[in-house]
C-alpha positions as CSV (number, residue, x, y, z in Angstrom):
1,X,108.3,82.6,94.7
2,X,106.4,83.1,98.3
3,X,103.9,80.6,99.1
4,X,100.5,81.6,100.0
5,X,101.5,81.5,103.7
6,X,104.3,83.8,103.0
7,X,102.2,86.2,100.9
8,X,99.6,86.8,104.0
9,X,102.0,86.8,106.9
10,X,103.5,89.6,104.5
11,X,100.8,91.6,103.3
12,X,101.4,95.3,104.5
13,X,98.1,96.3,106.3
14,X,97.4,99.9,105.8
15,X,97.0,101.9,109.0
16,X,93.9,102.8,110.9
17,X,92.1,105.8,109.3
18,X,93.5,105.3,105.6
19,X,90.8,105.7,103.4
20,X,91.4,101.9,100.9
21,X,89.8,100.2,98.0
22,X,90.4,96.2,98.7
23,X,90.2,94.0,95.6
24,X,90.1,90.0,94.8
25,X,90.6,88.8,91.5
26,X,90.1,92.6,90.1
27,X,86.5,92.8,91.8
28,X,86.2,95.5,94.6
29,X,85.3,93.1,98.3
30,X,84.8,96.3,100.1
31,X,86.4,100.3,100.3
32,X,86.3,102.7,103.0
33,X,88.3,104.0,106.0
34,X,89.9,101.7,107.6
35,X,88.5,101.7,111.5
36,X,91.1,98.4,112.6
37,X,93.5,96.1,112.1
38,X,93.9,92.6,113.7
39,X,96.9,92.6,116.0
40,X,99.0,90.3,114.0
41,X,97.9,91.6,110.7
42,X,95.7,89.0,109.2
43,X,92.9,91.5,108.8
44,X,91.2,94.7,108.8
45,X,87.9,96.3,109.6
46,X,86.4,98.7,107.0
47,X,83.8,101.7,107.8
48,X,82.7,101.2,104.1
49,X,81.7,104.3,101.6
50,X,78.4,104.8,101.1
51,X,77.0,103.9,104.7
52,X,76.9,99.8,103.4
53,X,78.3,99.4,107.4
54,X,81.8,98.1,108.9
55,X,82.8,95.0,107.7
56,X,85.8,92.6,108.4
57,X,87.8,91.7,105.0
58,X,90.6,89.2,105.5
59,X,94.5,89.3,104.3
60,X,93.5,86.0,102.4
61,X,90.8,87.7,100.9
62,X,92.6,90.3,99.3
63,X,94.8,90.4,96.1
64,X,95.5,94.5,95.6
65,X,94.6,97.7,98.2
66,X,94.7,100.9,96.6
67,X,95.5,103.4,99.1
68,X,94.5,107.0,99.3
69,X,96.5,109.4,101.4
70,X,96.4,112.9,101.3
71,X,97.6,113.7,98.1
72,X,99.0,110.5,97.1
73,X,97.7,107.0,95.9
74,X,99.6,103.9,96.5
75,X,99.5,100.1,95.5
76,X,100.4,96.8,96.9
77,X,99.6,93.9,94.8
78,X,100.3,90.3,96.1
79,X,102.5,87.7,94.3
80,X,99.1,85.9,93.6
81,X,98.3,89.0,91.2
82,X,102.0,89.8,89.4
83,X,102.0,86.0,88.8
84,X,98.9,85.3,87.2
């Protein structure tokens, strides 16, 4: 099993414009398009729906990101979620 370390530094960030929902223990932190991403990948800003503003969300924050690309969805789920 990947530590926690492991998980992050691995985490695939989705790609600037992707349009994401970001979740933590099943709870939504934040969706929207995705306006950044930290050069080493440790984060992302979010232009979030709904005009709430752009907001930072953290790798370590983040458990599952649904993706939404043309006409296909995708999922990445952490260890910390298949695990549990």
């Amino acid at each position: 099993m990947e530590s926690k370390e492991e998980t992050l530094l691995n985490w695939p960030p989705p790609a600037k414009g992707e349009e994401v929902w970001l979740y933590r223990a099943r709870n939504l932190v934040a969706s929207g398009w995705i306006d950044d991403v930290m050069p080493d990948g440790s984060g992302v800003w979010v232009n979030q729906h709904d005009a709430r503003g752009r907001t930072m969300v953290l790798a370590e924050d983040v458990d599952a990101i649904l993706r939404k690309r043309s006409a296909e969805s995708s999922v990445w789920l952490s260890s910390a979620v298949v695990d549990s």
